[in-house]
C-alpha positions as CSV (number, residue, x, y, z in Angstrom):
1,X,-3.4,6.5,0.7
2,X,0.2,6.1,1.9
3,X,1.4,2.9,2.2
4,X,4.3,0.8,2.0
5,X,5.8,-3.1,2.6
6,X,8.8,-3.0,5.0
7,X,9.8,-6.5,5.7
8,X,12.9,-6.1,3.1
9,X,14.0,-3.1,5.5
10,X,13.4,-4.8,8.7
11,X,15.7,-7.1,7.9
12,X,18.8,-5.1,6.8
13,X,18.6,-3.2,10.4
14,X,19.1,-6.5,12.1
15,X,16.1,-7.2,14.3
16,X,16.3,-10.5,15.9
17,X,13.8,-13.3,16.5
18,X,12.8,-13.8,20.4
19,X,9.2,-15.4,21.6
20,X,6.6,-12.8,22.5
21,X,2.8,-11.2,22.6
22,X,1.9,-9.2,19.7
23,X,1.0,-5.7,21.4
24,X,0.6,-2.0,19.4
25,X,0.8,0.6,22.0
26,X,-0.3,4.4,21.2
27,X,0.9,7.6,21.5
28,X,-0.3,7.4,24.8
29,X,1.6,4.6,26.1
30,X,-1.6,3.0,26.2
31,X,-1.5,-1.4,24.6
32,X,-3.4,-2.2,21.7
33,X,-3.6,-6.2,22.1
34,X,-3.4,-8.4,19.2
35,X,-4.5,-11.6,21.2
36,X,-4.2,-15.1,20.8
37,X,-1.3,-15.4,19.1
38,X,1.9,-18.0,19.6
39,X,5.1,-17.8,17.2
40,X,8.7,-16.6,16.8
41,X,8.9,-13.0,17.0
42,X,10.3,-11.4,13.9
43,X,10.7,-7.6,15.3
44,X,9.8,-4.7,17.5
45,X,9.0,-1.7,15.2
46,X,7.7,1.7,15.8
47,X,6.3,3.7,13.9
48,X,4.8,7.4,13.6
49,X,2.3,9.0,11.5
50,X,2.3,12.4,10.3
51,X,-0.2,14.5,8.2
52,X,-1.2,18.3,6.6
53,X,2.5,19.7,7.2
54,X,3.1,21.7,10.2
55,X,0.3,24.0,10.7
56,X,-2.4,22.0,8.5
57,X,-6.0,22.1,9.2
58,X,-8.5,19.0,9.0
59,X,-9.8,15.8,10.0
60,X,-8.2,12.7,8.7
61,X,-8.5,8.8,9.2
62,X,-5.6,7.5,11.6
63,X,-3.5,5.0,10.3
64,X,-4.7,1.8,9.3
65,X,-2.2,-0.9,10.0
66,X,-2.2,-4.3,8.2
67,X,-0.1,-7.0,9.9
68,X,0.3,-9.9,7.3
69,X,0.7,-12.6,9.7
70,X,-1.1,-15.7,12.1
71,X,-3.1,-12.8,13.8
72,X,-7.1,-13.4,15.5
73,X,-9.4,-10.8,14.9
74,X,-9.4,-8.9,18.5
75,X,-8.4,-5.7,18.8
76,X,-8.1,-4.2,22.7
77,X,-7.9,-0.5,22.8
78,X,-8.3,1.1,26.2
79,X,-11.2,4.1,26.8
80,X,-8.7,6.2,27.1
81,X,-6.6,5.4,24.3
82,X,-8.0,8.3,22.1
83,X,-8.5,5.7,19.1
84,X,-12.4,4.9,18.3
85,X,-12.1,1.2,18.5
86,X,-13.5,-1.1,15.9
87,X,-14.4,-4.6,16.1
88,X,-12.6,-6.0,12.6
89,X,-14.9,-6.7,9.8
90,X,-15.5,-10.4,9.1
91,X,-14.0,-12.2,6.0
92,X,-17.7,-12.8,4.9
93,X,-19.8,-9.4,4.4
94,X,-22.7,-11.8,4.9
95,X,-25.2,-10.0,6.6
96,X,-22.8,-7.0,8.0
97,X,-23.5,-4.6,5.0
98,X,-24.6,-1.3,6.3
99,X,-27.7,0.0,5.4
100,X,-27.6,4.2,4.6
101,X,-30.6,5.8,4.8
102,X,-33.3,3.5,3.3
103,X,-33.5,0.3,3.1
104,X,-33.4,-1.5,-0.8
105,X,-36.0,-4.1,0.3
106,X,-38.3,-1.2,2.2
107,X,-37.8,1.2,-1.0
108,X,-38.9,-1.9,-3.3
109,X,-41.6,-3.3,-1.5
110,X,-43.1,0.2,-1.1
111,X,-42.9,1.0,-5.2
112,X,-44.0,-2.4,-6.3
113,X,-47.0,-2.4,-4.0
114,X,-47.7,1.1,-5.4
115,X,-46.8,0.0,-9.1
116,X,-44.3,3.1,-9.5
117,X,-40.6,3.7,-10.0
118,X,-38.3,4.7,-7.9
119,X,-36.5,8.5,-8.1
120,X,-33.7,8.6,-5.6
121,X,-34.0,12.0,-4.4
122,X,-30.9,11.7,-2.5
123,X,-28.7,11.4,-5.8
124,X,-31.8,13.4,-8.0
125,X,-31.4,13.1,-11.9
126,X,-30.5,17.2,-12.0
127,X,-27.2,19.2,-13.5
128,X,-25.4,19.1,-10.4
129,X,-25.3,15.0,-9.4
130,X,-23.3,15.3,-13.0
131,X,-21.1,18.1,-12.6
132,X,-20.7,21.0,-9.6
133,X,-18.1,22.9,-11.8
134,X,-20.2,23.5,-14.6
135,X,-23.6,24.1,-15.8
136,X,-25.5,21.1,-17.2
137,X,-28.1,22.8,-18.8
138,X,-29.5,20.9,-22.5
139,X,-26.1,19.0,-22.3
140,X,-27.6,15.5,-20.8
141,X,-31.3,14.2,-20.9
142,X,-31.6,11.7,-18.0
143,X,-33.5,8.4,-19.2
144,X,-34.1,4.7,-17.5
145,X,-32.9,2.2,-19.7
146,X,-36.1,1.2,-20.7
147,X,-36.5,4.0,-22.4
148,X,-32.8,3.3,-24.4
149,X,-33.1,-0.3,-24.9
150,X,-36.3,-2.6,-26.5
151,X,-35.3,-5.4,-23.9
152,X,-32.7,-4.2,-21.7
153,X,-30.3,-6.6,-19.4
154,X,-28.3,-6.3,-16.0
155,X,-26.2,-8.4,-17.1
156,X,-25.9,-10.2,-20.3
157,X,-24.1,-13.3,-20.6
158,X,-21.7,-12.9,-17.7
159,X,-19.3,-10.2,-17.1
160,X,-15.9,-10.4,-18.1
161,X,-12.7,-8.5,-18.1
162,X,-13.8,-6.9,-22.0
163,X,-17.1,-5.5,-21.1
164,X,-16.7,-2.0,-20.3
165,X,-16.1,0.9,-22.1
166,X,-15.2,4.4,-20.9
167,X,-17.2,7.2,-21.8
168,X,-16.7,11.2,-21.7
169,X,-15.5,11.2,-17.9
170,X,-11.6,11.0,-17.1
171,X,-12.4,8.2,-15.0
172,X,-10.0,5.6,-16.6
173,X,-8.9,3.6,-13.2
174,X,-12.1,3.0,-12.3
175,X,-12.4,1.4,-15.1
176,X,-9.3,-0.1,-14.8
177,X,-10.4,-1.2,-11.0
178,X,-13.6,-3.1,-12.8
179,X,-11.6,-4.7,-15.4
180,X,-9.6,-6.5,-12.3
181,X,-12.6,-7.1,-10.1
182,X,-14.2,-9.0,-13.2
183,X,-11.2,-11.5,-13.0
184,X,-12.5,-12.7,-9.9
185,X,-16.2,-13.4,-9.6
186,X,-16.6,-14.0,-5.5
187,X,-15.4,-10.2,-5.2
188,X,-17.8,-8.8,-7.9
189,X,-20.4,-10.7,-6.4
190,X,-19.8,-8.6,-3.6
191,X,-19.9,-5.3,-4.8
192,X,-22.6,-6.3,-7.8
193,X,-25.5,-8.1,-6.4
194,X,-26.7,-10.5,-9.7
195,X,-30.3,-10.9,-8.0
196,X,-31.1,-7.6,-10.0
197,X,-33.1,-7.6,-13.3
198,X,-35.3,-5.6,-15.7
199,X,-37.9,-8.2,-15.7
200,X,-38.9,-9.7,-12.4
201,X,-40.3,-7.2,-10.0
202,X,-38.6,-4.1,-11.6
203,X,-39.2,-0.8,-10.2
204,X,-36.4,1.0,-11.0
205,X,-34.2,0.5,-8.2
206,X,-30.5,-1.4,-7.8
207,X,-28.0,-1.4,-5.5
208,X,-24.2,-1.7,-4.7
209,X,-21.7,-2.8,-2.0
210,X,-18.5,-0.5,-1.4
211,X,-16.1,-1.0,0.9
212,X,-16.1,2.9,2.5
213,X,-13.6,3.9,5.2
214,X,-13.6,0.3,7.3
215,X,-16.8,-0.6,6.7
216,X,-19.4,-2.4,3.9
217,X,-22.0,0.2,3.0
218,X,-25.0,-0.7,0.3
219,X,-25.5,1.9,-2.1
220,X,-28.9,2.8,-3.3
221,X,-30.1,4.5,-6.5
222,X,-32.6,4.5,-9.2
223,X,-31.6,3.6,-12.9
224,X,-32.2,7.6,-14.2
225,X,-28.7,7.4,-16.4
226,X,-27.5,10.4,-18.4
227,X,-27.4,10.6,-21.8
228,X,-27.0,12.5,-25.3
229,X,-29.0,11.3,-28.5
230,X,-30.1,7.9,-26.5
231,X,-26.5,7.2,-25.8
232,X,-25.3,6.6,-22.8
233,X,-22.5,9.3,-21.7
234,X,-20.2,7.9,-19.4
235,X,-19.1,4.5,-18.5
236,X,-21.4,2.0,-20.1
237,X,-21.0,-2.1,-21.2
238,X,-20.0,-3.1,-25.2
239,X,-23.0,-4.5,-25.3
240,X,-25.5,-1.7,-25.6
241,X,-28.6,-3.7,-24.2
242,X,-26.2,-4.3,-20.9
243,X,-26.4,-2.0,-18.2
244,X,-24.4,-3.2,-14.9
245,X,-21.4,-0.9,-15.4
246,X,-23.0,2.0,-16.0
247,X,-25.1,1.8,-12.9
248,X,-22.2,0.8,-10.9
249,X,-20.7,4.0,-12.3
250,X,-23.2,6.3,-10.7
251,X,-23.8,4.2,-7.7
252,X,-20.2,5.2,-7.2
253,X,-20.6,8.8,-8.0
254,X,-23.5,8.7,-5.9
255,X,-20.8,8.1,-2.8
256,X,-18.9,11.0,-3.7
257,X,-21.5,13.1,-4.6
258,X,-21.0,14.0,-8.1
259,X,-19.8,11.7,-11.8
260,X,-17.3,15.1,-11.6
261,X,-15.9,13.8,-8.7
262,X,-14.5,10.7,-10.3
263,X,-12.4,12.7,-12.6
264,X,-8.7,11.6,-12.0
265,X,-7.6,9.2,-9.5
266,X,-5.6,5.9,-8.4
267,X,-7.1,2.6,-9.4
268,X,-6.0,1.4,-6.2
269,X,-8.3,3.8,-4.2
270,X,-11.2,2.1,-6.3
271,X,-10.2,-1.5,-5.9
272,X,-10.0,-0.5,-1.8
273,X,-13.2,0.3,-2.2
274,X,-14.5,-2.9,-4.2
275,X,-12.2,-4.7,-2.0
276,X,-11.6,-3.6,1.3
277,X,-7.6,-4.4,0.9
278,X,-4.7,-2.5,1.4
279,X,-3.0,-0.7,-0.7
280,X,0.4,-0.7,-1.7
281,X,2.4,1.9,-4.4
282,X,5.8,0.8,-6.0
283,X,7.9,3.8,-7.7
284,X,9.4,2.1,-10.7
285,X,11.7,5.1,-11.8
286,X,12.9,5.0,-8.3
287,X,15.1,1.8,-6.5
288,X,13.6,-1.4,-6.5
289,X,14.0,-3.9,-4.2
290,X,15.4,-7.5,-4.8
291,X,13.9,-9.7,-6.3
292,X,11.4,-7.4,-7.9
293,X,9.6,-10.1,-9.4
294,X,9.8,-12.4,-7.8
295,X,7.5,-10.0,-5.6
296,X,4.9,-9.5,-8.7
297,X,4.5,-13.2,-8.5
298,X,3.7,-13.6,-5.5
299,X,1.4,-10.9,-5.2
300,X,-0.4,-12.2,-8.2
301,X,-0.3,-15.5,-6.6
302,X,-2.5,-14.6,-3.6
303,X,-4.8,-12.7,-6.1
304,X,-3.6,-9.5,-5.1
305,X,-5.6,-6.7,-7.9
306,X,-2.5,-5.0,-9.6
307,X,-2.8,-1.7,-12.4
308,X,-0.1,0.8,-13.4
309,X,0.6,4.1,-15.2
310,X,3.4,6.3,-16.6
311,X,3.4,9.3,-15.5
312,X,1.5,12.3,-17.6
313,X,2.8,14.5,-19.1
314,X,2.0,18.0,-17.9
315,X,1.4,19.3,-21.7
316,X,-0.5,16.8,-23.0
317,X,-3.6,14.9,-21.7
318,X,-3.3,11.1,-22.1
319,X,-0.6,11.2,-24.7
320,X,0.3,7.8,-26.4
321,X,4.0,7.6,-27.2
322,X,5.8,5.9,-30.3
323,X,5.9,2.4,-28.5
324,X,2.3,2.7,-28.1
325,X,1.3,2.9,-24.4
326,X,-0.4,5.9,-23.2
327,X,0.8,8.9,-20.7
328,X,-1.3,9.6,-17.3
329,X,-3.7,7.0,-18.5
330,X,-4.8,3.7,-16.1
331,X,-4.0,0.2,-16.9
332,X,-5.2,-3.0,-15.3
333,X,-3.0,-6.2,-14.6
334,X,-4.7,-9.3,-15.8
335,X,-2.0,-11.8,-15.8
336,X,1.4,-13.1,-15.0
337,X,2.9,-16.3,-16.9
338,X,6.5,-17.5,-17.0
339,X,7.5,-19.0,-20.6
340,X,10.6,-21.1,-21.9
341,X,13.0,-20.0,-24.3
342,X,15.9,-21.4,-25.8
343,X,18.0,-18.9,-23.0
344,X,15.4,-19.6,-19.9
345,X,12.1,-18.5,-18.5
346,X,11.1,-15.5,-19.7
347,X,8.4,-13.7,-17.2
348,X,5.6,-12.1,-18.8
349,X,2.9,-9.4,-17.7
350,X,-0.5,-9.1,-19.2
351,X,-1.8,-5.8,-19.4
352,X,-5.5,-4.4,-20.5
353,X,-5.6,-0.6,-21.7
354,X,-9.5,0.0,-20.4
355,X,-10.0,1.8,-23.7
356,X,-10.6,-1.8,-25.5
357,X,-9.1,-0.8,-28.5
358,X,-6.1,-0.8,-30.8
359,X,-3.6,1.5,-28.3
360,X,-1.6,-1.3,-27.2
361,X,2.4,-1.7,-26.6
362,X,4.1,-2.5,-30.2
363,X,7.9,-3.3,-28.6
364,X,8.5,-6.9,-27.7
365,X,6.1,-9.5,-26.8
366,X,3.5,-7.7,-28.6
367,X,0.6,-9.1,-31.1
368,X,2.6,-10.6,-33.7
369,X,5.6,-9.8,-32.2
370,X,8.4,-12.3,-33.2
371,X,9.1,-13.4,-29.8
372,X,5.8,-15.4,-30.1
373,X,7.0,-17.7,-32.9
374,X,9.1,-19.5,-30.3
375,X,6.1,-20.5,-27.8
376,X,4.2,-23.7,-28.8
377,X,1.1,-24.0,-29.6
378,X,0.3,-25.7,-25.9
379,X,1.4,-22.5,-24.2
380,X,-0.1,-20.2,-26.7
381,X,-3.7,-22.3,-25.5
382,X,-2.7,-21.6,-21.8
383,X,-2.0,-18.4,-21.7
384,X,-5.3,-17.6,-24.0
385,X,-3.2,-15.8,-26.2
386,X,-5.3,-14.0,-28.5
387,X,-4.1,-11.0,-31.3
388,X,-7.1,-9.1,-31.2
389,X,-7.4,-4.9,-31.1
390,X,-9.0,-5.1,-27.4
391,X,-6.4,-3.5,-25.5
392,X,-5.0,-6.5,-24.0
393,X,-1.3,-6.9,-24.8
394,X,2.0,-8.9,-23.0
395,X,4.7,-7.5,-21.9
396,X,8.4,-8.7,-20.6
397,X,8.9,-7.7,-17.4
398,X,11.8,-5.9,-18.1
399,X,10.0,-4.2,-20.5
400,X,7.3,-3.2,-17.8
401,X,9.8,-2.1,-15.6
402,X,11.5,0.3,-17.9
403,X,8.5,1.2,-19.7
404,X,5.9,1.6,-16.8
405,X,6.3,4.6,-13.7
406,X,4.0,3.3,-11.1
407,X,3.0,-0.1,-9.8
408,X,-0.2,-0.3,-7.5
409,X,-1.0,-3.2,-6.0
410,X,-4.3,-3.8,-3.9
411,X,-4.1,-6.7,-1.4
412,X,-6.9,-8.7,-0.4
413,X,-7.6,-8.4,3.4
414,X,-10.5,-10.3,5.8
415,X,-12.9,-7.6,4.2
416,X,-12.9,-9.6,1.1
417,X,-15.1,-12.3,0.4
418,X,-13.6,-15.8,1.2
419,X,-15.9,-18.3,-0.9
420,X,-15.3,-21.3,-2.6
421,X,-14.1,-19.5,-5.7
422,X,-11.4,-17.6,-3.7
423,X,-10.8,-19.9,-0.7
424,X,-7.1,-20.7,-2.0
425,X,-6.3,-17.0,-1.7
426,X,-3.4,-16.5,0.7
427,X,-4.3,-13.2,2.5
428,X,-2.8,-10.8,5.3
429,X,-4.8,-9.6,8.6
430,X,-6.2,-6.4,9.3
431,X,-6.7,-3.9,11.9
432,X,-8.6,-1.0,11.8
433,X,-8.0,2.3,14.0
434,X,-9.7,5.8,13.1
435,X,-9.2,8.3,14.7
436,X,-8.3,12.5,13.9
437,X,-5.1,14.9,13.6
438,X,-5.2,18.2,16.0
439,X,-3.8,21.1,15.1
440,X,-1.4,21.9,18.1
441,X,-2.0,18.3,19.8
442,X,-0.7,15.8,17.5
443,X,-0.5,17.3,13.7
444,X,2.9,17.1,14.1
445,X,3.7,17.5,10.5
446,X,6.8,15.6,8.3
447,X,10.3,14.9,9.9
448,X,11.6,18.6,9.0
449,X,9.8,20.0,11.6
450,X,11.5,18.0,14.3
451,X,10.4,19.8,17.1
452,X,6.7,18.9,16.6
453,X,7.1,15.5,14.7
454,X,7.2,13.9,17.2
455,X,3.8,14.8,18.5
456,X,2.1,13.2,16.1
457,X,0.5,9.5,16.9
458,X,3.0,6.7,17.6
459,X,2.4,3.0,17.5
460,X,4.4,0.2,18.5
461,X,4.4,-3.3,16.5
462,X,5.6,-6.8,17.2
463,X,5.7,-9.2,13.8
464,X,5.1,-12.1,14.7
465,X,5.4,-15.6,12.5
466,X,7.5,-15.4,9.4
467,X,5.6,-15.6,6.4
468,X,4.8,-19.2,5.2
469,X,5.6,-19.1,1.8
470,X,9.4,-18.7,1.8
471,X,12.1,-19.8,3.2
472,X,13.1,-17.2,5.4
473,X,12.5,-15.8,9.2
474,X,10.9,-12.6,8.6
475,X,7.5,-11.3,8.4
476,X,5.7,-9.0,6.2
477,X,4.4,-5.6,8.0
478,X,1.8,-3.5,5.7
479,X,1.2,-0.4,6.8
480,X,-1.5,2.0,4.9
481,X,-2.8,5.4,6.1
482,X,-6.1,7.2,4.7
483,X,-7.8,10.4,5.0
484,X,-11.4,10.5,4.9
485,X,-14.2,11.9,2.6
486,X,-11.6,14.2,0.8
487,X,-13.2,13.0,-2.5
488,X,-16.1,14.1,-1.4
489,X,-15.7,17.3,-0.6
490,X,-13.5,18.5,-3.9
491,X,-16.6,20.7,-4.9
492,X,-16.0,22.7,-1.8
493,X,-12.4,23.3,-3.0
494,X,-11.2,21.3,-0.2
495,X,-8.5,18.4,-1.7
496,X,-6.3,16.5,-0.9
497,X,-3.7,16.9,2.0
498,X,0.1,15.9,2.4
499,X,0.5,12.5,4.7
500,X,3.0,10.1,5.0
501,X,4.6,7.6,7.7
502,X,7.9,6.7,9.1
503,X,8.9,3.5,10.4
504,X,12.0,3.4,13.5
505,X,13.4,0.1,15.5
506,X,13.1,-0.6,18.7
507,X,15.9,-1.9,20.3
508,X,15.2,-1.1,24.0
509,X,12.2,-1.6,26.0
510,X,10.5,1.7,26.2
511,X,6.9,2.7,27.7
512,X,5.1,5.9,26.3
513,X,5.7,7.7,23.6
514,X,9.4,8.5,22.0
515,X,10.3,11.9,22.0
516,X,12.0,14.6,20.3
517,X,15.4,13.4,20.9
518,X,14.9,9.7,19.9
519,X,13.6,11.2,16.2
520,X,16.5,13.5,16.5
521,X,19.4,11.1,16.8
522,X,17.7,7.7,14.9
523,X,17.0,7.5,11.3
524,X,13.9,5.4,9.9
525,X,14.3,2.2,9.2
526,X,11.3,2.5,6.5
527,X,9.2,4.8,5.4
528,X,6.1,6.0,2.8
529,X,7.8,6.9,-0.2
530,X,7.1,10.6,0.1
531,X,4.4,12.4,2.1
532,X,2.5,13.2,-0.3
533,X,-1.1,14.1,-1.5
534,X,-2.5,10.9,-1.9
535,X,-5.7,9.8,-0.2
């Protein structure tokens, strides 16, 4: 996913404030109403969406534009429009999961009545629902964890951030992704049902919730897990009698097809999909932008779902450097705290390494670091400062800054449960559009091929209502753009495409879409970072 937070940029073009409807219009001229809305204006932008270079091939999502402000949930899109419009999903998934295929409730009514267990033959327990690349045979022996474990739990004791290990698949940030859900429990609640056992009326059946492509979808398998001596092989709890994560694990490959086809990925794009929140990436070698973080905070503050990486290195797979973090590997966000020192407040990051072991940082505001014999004892308790070898560590935030590439943030949308536990979360307002690219219609490629850029789809936006928790007049404009089931279809040697966005301002009234020459003699305002391969 492309995606990126312009408000910062809005500003420095100097867009003023006037009263007015919130419309998007379309390529087509055609108005997208955003209705029932009445505040200041912050600004007119435009914005265009380009994909698969200049002669790509393919299908893709159209862009999926977040307005982070006092918004109702009705979206108006004309027949004509060329967008398949989509009624917004509610802030409670309440009863609007979807069901594919069968039914969990048919499927377990019909195998208890019958007394048998349930074999998904959808996701069968063969070679290639484990790896497509490679053969399988004599290297896993599939096995219900009744079979593994004398007395075998879904969950034991409650799930928390420490519970899951990572196994023999390079799927660190989804791992990374659980260890953030777990901090909150109305969201894993959502995507991990707890009315699930081993005891009462077991046939061998569970389910799961993911957020997939604008919708909730409920995810259906049987508990066949693979394994090598009577160990589990992949993902799988600490506690070896627990058995939540490692069914989560291949509900999740069952989405994608394949456990292969979690190998490598953005923890972001898993939190989207335990979330259904947009996505937003922050290049941390490149320039950041004031008050960097003071921005951190405040994401953390409405519960945003934060992770970050360094780079890999090409030569090396997951290599740990001297100061002890770890190349190309996944890392989970758990905490921000401010402390006092004798100089000021000192901002610190708490960050888990999904590994659970001893590879943490070693520089300052490590375990034992010295920096820690200033804090009192009162803090130490607040924070839950603890020395252990877990894989949980702190970490100035200058430190993280220099230390750490890439800084994705997931933010929670209407998609997201809104219960009592999260009912203080401050979150942004969505809209969904899907909709394709066409070669020779409106694939118009990036801004160097400027005499087809501008064919791709347009979209005008109006921000209204500055954001309520600061002191100044300007709104916050998120826009993310997806492609669609490119996961998926890896094992038909089909990946990932280039995509990317450009934002322009309006400062005339105009009526259809802006053509060759506008793009030609006005430079973006804002933009995705790079178009780039992401999904």
């Amino acid at each position: 996913m492309a995606s990126f937070g312009v408000n910062t940029y809005l500003s420095s073009v100097g867009i003023s404030l006037k009263p007015r409807m919130t419309t998007t219009t379309d390529q087509h001229g055609n108005p997208v109403t955003f209705a029932g809305v009445s505040a200041p204006l912050i600004g007119d932008v435009g914005f265009t969406i380009g994909g698969g270079g200049n002669v790509r091939f393919g299908r893709f999502q159209d862009p999926r534009a977040a307005l982070r402000a006092r918004i109702q949930h009705k979206v108006v899109v004309p027949p004509d429009a060329g967008l398949s419009a989509r009624k917004p999903i509610p802030a409670s998934t309440g009863g609007q999961v979807q069901k594919q295929g069968r039914s969990y409730e048919e499927l377990k009514a019909k195998h208890l009545a019958a007394g048998t267990l349930f074999e998904d033959d959808e996701f069968p327990a063969i070679g290639s629902s484990i790896f497509y690349s490679q053969p399988t045979a004599g290297l896993f022996q599939w096995k219900r964890p009744k079979e593994l474990s004398a007395s075998p739990k879904f969950i034991s004791d409650g799930i928390s951030r420490f519970d899951v290990e990572q196994g023999e698949l390079g799927d660190c940030w989804l791992l990374a992704a659980v260890a953030n859900l777990s901090l909150y429990q109305d969201l894993l609640d959502q995507v991990v049902p707890h009315d699930q056992s081993f005891d009462h009326e077991y046939c061998g059946i569970f389910r799961f919730h993911f957020w997939h492509f604008g919708e909730w979808v409920e995810v259906v398998i049987d508990d066949r897990l693979p394994t090598r001596n009577n160990r589990l092989v992949f993902l799988h709890s600490h506690d070896q009698d627990e058995y939540w994560s490692a069914l989560l694990e291949k509900a999740y490959a069952k989405l994608f097809g394949s456990y292969e086809a979690l190998k490598g990925g953005s923890t972001v794009e898993a939190l989207e999909d335990f979330t259904g929140g947009l996505a937003e990436f922050y290049d941390l070698r490149g320039k950041q932008p004031p008050d960097f973080d003071k921005i951190i905070n405040h994401c953390y503050a409405k519960k945003s779902l934060m992770a970050c990486s360094i780079n890999a290195d090409p030569n090396v797979v997951e290599a740990r450097q001297s100061n002890g973090l770890i190349r190309g590997h996944a890392y989970s966000i758990t905490k921000i705290a401010e402390v006092n020192q004798p100089t000021g407040k000192v901002m610190l990051i708490r960050i888990r390494n999904p590994w659970g072991n001893e590879a943490e940082w070693n520089g300052r505001w490590s375990d034992r670091s010295r920096e820690w014999q200033s804090v009192s004892d009162q803090t130490r308790r607040d924070l839950g400062l603890t020395f252990d070898a877990d894989g949980e560590f702190w970490m100035c935030f200058d430190d993280f800054v220099r230390e750490y590439e890439k800084l994705e943030i997931c933010h929670l949308g209407p998609q997201s449960l809104n219960d009592t536990a999260g009912s203080a979360r401050i979150t942004f307002q969505m809209t969904v559009e899907h909709g394709t690219w066409q070669p020779g219609v409106n694939a118009g490629g990036c801004r160097n091929f400027l005499e087809t850029f501008w064919t791709n789809p347009q979209y005008r936006v109006q921000v209204q209502d500055a954001d309520d928790n600061d002191n100044e007049d300007k709104g916050t404009l998120i826009i993310g753009l997806m492609q669609k089931n490119r996961r998926k279809m890896r094992k038909q040697g089909i990946d990932l495409l280039t995509i990317g966005f450009m934002v322009y301002a309006l400062k005339e009234e105009h009526s259809g879409p802006l053509d060759m020459n506008f793009f030609k003699y006005n430079a973006a305002v804002a933009r995705s970072n790079a178009f780039i391969n992401s999904r």
